[in-house]
C-alpha positions as CSV (number, residue, x, y, z in Angstrom):
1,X,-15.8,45.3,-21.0
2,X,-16.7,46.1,-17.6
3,X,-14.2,45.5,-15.0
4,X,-16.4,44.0,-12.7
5,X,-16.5,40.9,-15.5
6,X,-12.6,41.0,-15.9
7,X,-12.6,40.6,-12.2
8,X,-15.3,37.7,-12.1
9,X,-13.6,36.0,-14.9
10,X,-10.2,36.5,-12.9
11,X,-11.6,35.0,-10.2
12,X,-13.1,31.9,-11.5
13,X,-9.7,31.1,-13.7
14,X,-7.7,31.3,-10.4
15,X,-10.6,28.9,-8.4
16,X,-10.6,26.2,-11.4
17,X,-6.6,26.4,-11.4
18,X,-6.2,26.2,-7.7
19,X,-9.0,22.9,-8.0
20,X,-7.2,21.4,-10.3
21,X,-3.8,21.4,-8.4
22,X,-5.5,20.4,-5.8
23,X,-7.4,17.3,-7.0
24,X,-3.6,16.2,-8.7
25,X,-1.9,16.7,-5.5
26,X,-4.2,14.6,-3.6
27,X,-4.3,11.7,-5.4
28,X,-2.0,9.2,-3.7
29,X,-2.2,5.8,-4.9
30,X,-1.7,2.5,-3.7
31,X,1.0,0.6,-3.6
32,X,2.8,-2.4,-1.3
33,X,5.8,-2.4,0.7
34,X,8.2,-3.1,-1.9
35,X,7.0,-0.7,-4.5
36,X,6.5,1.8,-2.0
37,X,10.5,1.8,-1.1
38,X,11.3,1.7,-4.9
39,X,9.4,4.8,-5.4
40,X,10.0,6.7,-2.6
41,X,7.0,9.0,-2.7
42,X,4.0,9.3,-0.6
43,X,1.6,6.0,-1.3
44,X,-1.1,3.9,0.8
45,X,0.0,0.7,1.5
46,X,-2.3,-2.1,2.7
47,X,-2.2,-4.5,5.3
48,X,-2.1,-5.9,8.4
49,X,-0.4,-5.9,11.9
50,X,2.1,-7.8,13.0
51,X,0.5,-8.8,16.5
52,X,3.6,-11.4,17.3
53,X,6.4,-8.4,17.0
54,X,3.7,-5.8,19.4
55,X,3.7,-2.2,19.2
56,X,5.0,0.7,21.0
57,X,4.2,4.2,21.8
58,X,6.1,6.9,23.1
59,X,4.8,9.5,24.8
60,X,7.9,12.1,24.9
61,X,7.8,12.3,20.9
62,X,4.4,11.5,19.9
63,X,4.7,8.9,17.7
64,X,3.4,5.2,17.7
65,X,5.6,2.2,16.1
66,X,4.7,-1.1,15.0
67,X,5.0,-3.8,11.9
68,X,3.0,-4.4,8.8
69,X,2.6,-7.0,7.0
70,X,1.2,-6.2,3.3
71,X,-1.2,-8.3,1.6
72,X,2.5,-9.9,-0.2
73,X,3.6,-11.0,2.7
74,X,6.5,-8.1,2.9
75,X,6.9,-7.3,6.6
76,X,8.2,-3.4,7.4
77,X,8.4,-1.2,10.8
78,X,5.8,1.5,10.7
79,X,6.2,5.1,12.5
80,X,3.2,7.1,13.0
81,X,4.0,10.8,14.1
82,X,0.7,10.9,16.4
83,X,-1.0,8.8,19.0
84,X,-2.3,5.1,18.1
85,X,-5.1,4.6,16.1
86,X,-8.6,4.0,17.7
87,X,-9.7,0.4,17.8
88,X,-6.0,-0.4,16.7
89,X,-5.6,-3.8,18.4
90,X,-8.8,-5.2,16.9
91,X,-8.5,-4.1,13.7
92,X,-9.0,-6.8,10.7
93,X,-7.1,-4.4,8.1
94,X,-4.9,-1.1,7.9
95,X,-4.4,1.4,5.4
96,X,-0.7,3.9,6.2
97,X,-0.5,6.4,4.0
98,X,3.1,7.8,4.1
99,X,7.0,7.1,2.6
100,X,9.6,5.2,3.2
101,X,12.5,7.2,4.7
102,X,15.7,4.6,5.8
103,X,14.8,1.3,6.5
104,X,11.1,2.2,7.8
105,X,7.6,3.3,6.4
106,X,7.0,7.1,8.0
107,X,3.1,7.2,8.3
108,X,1.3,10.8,8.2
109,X,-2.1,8.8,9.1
110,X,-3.0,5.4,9.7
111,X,-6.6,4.4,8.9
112,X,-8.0,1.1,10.8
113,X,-10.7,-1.0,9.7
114,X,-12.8,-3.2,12.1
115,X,-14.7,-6.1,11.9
116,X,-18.3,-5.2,11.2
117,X,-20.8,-5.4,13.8
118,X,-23.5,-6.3,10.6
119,X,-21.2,-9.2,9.3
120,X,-22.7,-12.4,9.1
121,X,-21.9,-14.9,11.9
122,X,-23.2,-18.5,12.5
123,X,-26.2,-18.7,14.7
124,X,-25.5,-21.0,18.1
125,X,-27.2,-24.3,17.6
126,X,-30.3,-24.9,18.9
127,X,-31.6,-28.1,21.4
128,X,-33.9,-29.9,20.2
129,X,-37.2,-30.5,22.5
């Protein structure tokens, strides 16, 4: 055999293993607050903000705190390492992806979902002439 074939054939073993470990890896499921502490691995939780208890960020370490309630009801302190999320205050859902570490979630990302600007709403009434 030619050893430019060994070498193809090297090559494409070592692209479909390194795929492989890498679709694996990046699989993180979902999971709510409570299941998320139980495991204590990386997870996406879904939820919602806590408007009533604020938020906070501080510049000097870069990181944005502020509570989420999952779609149980369990309420938890989330710390983003990174500035807050665009369109954070008007956001209708959130996803953190992350791990519980102590008695708070540590987010690596948070991803915010808005209120559509195509959702239905109800037409304003019309007078009558």
């Amino acid at each position: 055999m030619k050893p430019r074939y060994i070498i193809g054939g090297i090559i494409i073993i070592v692209f479909l293993v390194v795929a492989g470990v890498s679709l694996m890896t990046e699989s993180v499921q979902y999971a709510n607050l409570a299941e998320a502490k139980r495991m204590g691995k990386i997870v996406q939780v879904k939820g919602e903000w806590v408007q009533e208890k604020g938020s906070e960020y501080d510049p000097a370490n870069n990181t944005f705190k502020f509570y989420m309630r999952d779609d149980n009801g369990e309420t938890a302190l989330v710390t983003l390492h990174g500035p807050k999320p665009n369109n954070f205050e008007i956001a209708t859902s959130i996803v953190a992806k992350g791990r519980f570490k102590n008695d708070h979630f540590e987010a690596t990302y948070v991803l915010t979902k808005c209120p559509s600007k195509y959702e239905e709403t109800t037409p304003p009434a019309q007078s009558g002439t």
